[in-house]
N, CA and C of each residue as an Amber inpcrd file, in Angstrom:
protein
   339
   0.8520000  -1.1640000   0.0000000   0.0000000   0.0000000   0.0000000
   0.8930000   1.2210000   0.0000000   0.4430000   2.0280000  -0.7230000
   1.2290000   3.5660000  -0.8240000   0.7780000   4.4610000  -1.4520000
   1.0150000   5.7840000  -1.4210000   0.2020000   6.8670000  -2.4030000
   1.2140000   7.3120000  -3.2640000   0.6860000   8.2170000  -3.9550000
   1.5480000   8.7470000  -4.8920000   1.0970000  10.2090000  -5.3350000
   1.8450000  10.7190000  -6.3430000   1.3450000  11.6860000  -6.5330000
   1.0890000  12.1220000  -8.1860000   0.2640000  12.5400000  -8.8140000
   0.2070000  13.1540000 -10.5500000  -0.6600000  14.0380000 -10.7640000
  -0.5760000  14.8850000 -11.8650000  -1.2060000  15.7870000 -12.1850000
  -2.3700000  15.5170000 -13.3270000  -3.2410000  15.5950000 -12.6360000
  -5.2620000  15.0730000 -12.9340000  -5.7290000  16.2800000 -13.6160000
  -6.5310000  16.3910000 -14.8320000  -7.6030000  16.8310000 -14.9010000
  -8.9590000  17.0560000 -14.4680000  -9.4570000  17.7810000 -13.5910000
 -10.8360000  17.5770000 -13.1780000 -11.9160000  18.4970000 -13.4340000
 -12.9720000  18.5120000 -14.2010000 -13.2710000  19.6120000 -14.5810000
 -12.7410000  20.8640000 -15.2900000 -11.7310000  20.0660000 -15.8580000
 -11.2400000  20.5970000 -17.2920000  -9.9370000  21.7620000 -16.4950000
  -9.6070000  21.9010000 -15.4680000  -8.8080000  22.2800000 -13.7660000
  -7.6770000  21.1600000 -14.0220000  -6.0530000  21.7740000 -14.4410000
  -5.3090000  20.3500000 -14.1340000  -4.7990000  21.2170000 -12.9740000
  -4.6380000  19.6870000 -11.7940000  -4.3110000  19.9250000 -10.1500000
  -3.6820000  18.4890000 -10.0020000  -2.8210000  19.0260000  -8.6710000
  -2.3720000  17.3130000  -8.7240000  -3.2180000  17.0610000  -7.4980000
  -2.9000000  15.4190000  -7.8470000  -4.2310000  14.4230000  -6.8270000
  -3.2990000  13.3850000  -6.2370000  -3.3420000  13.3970000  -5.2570000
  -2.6770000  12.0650000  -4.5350000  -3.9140000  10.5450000  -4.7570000
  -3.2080000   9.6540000  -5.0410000  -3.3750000   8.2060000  -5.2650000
  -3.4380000   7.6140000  -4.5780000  -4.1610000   6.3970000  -3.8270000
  -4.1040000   5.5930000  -3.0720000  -3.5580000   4.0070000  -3.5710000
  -2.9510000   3.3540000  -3.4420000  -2.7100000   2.4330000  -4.5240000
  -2.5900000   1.1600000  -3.5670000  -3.0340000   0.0500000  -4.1410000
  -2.4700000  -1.1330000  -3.3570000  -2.9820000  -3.0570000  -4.1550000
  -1.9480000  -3.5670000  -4.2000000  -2.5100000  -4.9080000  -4.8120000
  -1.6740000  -5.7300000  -3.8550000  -2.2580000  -6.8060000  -4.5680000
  -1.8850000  -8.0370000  -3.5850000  -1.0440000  -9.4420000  -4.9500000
  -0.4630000 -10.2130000  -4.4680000  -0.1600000 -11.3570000  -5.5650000
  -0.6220000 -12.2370000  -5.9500000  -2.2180000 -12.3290000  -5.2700000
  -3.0490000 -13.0400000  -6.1030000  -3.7100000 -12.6070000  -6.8050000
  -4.2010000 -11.0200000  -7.0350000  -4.5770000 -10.3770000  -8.2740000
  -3.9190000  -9.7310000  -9.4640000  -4.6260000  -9.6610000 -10.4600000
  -4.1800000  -9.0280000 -11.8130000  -4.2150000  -7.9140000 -11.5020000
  -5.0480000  -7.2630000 -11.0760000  -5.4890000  -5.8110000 -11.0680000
  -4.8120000  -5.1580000 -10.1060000  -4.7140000  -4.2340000  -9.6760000
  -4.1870000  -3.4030000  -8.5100000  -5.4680000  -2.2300000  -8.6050000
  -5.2090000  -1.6880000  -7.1990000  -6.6560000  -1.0110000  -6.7660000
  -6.0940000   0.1190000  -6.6300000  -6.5700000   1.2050000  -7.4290000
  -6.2180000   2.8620000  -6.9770000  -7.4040000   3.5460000  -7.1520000
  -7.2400000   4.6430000  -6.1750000  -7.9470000   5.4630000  -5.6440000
  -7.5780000   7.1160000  -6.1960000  -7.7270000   7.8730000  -6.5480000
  -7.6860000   9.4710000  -6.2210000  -8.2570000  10.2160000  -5.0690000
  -7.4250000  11.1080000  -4.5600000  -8.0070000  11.5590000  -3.6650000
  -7.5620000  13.4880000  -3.5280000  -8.4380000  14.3580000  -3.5630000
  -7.2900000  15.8300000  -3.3830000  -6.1290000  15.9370000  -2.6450000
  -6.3550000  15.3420000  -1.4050000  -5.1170000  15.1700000  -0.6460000
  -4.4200000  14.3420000  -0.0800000  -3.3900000  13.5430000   0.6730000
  -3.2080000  12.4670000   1.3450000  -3.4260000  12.8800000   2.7380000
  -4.6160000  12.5320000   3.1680000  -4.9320000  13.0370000   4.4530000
  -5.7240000  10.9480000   5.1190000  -5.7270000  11.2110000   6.2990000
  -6.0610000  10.1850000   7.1920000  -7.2510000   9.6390000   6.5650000
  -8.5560000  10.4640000   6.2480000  -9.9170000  10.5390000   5.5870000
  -9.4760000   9.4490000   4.4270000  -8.6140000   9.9430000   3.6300000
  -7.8520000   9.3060000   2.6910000  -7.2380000   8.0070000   2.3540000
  -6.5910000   7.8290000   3.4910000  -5.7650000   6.6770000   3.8390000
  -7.3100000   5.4920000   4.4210000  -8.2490000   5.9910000   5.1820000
  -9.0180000   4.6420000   5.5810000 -10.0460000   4.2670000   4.6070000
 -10.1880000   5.3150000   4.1280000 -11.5260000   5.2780000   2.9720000
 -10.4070000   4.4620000   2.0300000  -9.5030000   4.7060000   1.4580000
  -8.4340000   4.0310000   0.5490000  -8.7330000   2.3490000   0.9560000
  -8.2620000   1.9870000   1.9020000  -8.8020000   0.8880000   2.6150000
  -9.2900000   0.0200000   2.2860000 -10.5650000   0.5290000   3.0840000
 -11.7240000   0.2210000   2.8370000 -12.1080000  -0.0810000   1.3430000
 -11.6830000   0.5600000   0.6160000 -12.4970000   0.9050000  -1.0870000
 -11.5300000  -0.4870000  -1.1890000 -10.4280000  -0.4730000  -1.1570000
  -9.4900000  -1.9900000  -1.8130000 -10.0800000  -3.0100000  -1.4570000
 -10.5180000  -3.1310000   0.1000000 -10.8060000  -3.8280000   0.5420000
 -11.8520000  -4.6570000  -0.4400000 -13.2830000  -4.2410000  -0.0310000
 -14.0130000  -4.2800000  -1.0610000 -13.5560000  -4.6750000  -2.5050000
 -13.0680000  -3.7580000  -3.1140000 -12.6760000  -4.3930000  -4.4360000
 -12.2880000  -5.7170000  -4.7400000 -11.3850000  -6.1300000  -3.7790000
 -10.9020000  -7.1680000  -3.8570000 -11.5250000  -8.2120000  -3.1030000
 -12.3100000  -8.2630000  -2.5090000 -13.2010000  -8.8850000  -2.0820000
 -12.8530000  -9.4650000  -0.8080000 -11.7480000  -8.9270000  -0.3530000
 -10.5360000  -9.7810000   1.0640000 -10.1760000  -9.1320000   1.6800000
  -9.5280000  -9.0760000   3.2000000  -8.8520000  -8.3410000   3.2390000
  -7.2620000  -9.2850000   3.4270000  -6.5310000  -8.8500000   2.5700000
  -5.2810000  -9.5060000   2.9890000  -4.6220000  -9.9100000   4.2020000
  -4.2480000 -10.8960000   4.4160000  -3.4360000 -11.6260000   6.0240000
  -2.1250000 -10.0450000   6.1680000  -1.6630000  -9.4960000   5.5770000
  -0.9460000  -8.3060000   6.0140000  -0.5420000  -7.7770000   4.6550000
  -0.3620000  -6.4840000   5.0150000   0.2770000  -5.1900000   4.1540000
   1.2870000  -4.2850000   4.8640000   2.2300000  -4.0660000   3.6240000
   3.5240000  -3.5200000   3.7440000   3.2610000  -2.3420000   3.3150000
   3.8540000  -1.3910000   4.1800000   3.6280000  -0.0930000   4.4420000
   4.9630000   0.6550000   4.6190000   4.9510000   1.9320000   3.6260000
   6.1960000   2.4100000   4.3240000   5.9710000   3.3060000   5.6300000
   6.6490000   4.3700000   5.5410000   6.6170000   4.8390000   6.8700000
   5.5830000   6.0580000   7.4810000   4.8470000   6.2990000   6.8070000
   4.2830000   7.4720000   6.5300000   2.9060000   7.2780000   8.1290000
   3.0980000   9.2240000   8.0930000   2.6580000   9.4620000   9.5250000
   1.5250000   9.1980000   9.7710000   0.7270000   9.0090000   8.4130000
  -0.6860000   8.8810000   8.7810000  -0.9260000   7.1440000   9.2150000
  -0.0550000   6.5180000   9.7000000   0.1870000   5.4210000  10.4510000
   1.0300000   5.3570000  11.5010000   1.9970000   5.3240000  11.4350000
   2.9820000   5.8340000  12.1580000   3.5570000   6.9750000  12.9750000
   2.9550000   6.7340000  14.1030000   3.3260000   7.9570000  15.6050000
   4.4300000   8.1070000  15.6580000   5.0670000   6.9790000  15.6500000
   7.0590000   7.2070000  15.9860000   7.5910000   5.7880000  16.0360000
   8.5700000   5.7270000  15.2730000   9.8920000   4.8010000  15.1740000
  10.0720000   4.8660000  16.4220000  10.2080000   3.8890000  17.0520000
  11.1370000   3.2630000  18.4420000  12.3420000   3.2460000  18.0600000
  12.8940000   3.3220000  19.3540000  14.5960000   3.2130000  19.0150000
  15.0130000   1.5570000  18.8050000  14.1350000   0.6590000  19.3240000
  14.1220000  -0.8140000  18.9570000  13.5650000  -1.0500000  16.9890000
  13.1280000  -0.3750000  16.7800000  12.6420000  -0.3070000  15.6240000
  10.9710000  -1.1170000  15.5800000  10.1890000  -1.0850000  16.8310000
   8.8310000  -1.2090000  16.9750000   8.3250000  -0.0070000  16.5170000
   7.2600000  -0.2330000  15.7500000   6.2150000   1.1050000  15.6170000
   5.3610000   2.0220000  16.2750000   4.7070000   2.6420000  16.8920000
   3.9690000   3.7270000  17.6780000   2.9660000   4.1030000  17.0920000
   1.8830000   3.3090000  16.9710000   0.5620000   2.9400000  15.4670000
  -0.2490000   4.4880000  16.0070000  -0.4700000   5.0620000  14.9230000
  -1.4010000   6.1800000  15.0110000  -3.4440000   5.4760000  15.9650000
  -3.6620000   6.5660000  16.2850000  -5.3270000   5.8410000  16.9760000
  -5.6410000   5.3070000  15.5470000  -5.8950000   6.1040000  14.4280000
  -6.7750000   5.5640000  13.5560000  -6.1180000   4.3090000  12.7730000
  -4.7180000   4.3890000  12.7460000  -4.4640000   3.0890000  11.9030000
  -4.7170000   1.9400000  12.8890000  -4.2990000   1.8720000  13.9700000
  -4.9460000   0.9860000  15.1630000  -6.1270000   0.6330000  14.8180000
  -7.2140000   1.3360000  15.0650000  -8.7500000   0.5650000  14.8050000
  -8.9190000   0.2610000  14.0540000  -8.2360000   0.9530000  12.6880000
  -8.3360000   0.3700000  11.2070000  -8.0940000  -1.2730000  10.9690000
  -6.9470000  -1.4950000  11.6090000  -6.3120000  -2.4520000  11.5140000
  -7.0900000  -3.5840000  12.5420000  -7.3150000  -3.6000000  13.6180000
  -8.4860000  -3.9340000  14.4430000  -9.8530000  -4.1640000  14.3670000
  -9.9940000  -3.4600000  13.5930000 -11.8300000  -3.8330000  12.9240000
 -11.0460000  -4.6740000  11.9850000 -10.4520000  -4.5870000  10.9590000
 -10.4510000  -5.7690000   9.7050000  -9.3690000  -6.7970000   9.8370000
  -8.7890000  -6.7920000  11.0380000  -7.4560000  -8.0270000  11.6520000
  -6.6080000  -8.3020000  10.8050000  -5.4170000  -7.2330000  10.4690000
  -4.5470000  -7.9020000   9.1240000  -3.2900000  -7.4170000  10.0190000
  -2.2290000  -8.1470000   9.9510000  -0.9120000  -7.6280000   9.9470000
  -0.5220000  -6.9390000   9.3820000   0.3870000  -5.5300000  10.2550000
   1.0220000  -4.9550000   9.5270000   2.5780000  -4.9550000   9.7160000
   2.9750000  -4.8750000   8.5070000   4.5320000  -5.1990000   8.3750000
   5.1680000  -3.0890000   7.4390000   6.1240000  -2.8340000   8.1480000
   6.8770000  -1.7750000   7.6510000   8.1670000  -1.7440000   6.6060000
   8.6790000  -0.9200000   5.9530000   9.6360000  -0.9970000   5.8500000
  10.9460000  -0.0860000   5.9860000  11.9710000  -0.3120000   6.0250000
  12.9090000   0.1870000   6.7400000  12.9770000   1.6280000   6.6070000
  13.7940000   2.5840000   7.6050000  13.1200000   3.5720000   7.4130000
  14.6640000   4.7890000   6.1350000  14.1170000   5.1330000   5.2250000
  15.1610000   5.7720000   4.2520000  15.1750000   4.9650000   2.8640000
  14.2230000   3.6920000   3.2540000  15.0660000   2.6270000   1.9010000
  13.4120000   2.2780000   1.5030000  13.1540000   3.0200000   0.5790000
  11.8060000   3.3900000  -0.6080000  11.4010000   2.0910000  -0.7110000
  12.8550000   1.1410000  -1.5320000  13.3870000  -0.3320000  -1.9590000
  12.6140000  -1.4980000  -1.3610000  12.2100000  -0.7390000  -0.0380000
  11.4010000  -2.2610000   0.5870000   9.8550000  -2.4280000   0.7370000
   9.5810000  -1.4350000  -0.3270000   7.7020000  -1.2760000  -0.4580000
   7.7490000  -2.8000000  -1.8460000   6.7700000  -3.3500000  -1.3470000
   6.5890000  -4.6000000  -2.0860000   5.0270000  -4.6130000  -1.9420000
   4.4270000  -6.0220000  -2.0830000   3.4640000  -6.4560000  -2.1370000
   2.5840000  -6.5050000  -0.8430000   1.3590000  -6.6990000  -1.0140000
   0.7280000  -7.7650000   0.4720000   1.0010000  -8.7950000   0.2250000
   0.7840000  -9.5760000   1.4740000   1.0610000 -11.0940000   1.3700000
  -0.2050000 -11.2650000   1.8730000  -0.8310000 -12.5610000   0.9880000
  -2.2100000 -13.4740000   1.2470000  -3.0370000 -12.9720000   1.8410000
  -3.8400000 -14.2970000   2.2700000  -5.1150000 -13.5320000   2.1300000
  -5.6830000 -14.2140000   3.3240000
């Protein structure tokens, strides 16, 4: 899972739109979203919408580091889960796995389902 960023047409208005993006390795498809901003609203509704799409929710997703999950890096390298990614993750029971923090390199896939 990760966002991104490009420059959208909307109403004939080009603006850029942050992306919500996320697939898994048992699908063809990958699931993206637009959104005006990358805000929290963003990130669960993103979610949610994959969720759905895909009809599962995956056994865990790899996440980089970004705040709208992440309260704070431990000095052990445990995470400090934001309230909302907490319940997020709690209402739909999936593991979450990170990746290291500086190295882009380790955003990959979800694993299963």
């Amino acid at each position: 899972m990760d966002f991104g960023e490009a420059i959208g047409v909307i109403g004939g208005v080009r603006q850029k739109i942050h992306f919500f993006c996320m697939d898994v390795p048992q699908s063809d498809a990958p699931f993206v979203k637009a959104y005006p901003r990358e805000t929290t609203e963003a990130f669960l509704d993103g979610h949610v919408s994959a969720f759905d799409f895909f009809g599962k929710v995956p056994l865990s997703i790899l996440y980089d580091n970004t705040t709208i999950a992440v309260a704070r890096i431990c000095g052990d390298g445990r995470r400090e889960r934001t309230r909302a990614f907490t319940e997020l993750q709690s209402h739909y029971l999936f593991a979450d796995r990170f990746g290291r923090p500086g190295k882009g390199n380790d955003q990959g896939k979800s694993r299963g389902w």
